[in-house]
N, C-alpha and C positions, 0 to 999 in steps of 0.2 A: 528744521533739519540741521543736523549741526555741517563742519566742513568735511571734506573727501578725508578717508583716514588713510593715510599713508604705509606703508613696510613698516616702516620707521615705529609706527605709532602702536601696527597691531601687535610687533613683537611687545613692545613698550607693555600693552597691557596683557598678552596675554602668558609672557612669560616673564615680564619682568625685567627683559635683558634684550639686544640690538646686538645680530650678530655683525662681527667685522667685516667691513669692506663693502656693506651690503647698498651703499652710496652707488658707490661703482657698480653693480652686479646689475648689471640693465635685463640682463636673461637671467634672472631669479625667479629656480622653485624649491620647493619644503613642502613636505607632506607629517601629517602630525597622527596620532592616535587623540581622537576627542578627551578622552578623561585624563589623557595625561596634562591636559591645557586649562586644568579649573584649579588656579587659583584663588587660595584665599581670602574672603572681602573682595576679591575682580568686581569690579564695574561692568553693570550691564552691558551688553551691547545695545550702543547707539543707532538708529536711523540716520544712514547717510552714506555715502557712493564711498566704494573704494577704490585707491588705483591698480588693483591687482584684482587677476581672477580669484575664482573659488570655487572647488567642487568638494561637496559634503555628503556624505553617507549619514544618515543622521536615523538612527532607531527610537522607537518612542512615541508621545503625543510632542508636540510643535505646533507651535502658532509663528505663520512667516508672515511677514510683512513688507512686499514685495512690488515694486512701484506705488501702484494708486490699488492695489491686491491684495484682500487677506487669505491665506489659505490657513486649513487647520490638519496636517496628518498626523494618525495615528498606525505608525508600522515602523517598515525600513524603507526612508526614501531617497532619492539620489537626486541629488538638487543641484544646479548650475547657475554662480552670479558673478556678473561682471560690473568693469567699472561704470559703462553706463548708465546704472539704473541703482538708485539706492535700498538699501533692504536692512532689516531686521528680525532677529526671534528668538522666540521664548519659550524652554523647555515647559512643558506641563507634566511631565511626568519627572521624578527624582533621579540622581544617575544616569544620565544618555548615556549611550556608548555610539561607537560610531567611530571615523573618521577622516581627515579632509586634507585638501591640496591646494596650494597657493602659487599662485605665477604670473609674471610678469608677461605680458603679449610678444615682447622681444625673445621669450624662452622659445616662440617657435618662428617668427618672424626673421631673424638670425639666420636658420638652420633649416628652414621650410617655405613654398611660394605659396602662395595666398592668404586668407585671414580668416581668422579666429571668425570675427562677424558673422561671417555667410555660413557659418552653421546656426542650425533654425531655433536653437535654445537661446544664443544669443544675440539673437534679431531684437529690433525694438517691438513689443508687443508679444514676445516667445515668451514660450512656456518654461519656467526653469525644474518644472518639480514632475519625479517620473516614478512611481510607488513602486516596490520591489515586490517580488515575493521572496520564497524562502530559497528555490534557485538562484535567481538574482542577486538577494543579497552575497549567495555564496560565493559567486561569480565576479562582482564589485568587489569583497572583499576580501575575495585575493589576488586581486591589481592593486590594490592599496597596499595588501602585504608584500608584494613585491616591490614596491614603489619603497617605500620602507626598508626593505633588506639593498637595496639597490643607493638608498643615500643612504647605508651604514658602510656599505664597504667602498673599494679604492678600483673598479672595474676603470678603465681610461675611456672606456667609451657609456658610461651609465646613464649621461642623458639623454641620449641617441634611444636606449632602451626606455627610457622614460618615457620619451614623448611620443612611442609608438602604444605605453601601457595607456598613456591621457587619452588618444586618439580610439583605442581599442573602448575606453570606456564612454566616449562619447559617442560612436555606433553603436553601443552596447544600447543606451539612452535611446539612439532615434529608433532602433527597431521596438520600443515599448508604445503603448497608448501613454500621453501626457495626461496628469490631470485636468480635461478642459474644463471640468463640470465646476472645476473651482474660482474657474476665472469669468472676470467681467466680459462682454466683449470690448475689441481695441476703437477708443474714440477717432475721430476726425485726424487728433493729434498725431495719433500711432499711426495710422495708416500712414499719414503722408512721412512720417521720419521713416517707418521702411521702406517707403516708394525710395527715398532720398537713400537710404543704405544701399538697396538694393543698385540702384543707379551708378552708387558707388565705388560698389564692387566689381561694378561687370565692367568696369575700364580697366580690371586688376586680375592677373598678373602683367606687366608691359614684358613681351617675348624677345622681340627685336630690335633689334637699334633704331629701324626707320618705324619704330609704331612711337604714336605720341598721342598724349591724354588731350580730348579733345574738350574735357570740363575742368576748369580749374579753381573759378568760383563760385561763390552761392549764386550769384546773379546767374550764372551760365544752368546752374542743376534747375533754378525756380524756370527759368524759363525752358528746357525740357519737359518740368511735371506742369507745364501751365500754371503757375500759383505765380503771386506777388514774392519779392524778394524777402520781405518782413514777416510773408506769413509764413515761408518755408523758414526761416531762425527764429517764428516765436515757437514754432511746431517741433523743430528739432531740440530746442531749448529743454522748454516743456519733457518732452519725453524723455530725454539724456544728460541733462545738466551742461553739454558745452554748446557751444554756438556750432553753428554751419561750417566756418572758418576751422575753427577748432576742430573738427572732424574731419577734412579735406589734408588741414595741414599732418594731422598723426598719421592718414592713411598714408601722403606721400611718403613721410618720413620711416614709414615701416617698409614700404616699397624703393625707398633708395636705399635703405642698410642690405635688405636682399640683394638686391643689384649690384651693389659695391663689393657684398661678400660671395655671389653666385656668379658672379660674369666678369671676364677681363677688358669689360668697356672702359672707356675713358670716361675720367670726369663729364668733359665736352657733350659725349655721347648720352651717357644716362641724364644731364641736362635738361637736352634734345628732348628725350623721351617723356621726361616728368613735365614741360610744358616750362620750362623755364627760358628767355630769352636769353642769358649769359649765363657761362660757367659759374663768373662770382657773384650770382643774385642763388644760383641755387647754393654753391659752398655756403651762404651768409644764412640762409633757408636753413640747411643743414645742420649746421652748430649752435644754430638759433635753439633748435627742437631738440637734436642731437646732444647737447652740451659735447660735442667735439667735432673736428674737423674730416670732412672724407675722407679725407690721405690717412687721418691716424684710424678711422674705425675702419678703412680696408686692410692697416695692417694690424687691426686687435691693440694697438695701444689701450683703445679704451674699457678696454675686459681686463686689463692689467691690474 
């Protein structure tokens, strides 16, 4: 499997060009029309994790390749992949049409309390692929065409619509039947990295000042799920590509940018609450993860 492919890299191949600024743009999304993105001589797509979501409408025959999963659809399907899980696929029929959205987890983490995760497509061990019919497709694809007319024009408030269109199509998704038929069942592995997601999320949102996270490392989650500390990071590993640590620290780090952008707590306060013993071990946390400082992401320097 090769390495995570970056913003950076998918524009790289799949148009050729890296729009500006896009370093900076920590809440970056782009939504594309499929056939407008087939470049000439383009390199297949790779097997391997990216740092950004993905939602695809994809019409046609396909072949996914979807953690340790192959699936094979022939229709219109609406398929959900994130970074933790790597994937690939390959049109079998000529011409796909279709098309898909790309974003950064800050695109709603910023702007919205809770997480992406704990919607059940993007669990560890979820189902990413949900077949359409001929309603459905009609349905998906005109929130895409909105989505669409919405990053062409200059509306001041168009992400706000946006990520109400993402969210409308991701209900759209849970009220369908998943393909289960096509999936393996989840090993040993899966199970316990969603025991470990699951556990993760239910310390999230922190509401109040006096609430404070009472798990803060791997040590602390193995010993709630009863497991050895090595085998809850070879399990998380395995199933996600990052470590235990690596998953604790992005969760915190999504949950202070909220806090710093939704609440008029103090540094001190939000702290408190994220489990940290001093102000400047979490500031130092912060910009570690953050590549900026509190003070500047409460006041948007870093969207600058």
């Amino acid at each position: 499997m090769s390495e995570t492919e970056t913003l950076e890299l998918f524009y790289q191949r799949k148009l050729d060009q890296v729009p500006e600024g896009l370093r900076k743009d920590l809440g970056h999304f782009n939504v594309f029309r499929l056939e407008d993105c087939y470049l000439p001589d383009a390199q297949p797509v790779v097997y391997s994790r990216r740092d950004f979501y993905k939602i695809a409408l994809m019409r046609g025959r396909h072949a996914y390749h979807y953690a340790d999963k192959s699936i094979e659809v022939d229709g219109s399907t609406l398929l959900f992949f994130n970074p933790q899980v790597p994937y690939t696929f390959e049109p079998l029929t000529e011409n796909p049409s279709g098309y898909f959205c790309i974003f950064k987890e800050a695109f709603f983490s910023e702007h919205m309390r809770g997480s992406l995760r704990s919607l059940p497509m993007y669990a560890p061990g979820g189902k990413p692929a949900y077949m359409l019919d001929a309603v459905g497709d009609a349905a998906v694809s005109a929130i895409f065409q909105k989505m669409l007319t919405e990053m062409g024009g200059d509306y001041t408030f168009k992400f706000d619509l946006i990520r109400n269109y993402l969210m409308e199509m991701h209900h759209s998704a849970l009220k369908l039947q998943p393909s289960e038929t096509l999936y393996q069942h989840a090993d040993g592995n899966a199970r316990i990295a969603a025991l470990f997601a699951e556990l993760l999320e239910r310390q999230f949102p922190i509401e109040t000042p006096a609430q404070q996270l009472s798990l803060r490392s791997a040590r602390d989650y193995a010993e709630k799920l009863h497991v050895h500390t090595n085998h809850l990071n070879r399990a998380v590993k395995t199933v996600t590509g990052k470590t235990t640590t690596e998953q604790i620290a992005e969760r915190l780090t999504a949950e202070a940018m909220a806090l710093l952008k939704h609440t008029d707590w103090n540094i001190a306060e939000i702290s408190y609450c994220l489990g940290f013993e001093e102000p400047a071990h979490f500031s130092n946390f912060f910009r570690k993860h953050a590549q900026v400082t509190p003070v500047a992401w409460r006041g948007g320097v870093s969207m600058g």
